[in-house]
C-alpha positions, 0 to 999 in steps of 0.5 A: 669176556667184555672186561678181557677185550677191555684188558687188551684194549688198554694194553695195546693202547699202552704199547702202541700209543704214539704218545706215552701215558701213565698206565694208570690213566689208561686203565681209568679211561677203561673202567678197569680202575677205579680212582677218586677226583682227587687221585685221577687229578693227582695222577694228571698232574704227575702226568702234566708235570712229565710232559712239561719237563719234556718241554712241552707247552702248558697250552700244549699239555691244556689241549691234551686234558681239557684246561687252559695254560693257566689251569695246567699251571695251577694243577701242576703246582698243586698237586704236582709240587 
């Protein structure tokens, strides 16, 4: 039953968040997907990567997953291309 409250914790963050997310980042922060570093920092920097085309800051995209500019820069050019 606990993984079923999970399942709609996740949902309804997913629909309702006023800021939008790959829904495999919020199926992470559940438990309810397993990822390696690697493809948890790959789907970031997808993440990263959409929100700098939205005209975000890197600063601004920093504060949201933890990093300085410079970082957010270096992730995106790494994994995001």
């Amino acid at each position: 039953m606990e993984d079923l409250i999970y399942n709609y914790i996740a949902l309804l963050e997913a629909i309702l968040s006023p800021e939008e997310m790959l829904p495999d980042l919020i199926l992470h922060k559940y438990g309810l997907l397993e990822l390696t570093g690697k493809q948890r920092r790959e789907l970031e920097a997808m993440e990263m990567k959409r929100l700098h085309q939205k005209k975000w800051t890197y600063r601004e995209i920093g504060k949201r997953f933890g990093l300085t500019d410079s970082g957010v820069y270096r992730r995106v050019r790494r994994f995001g291309g």
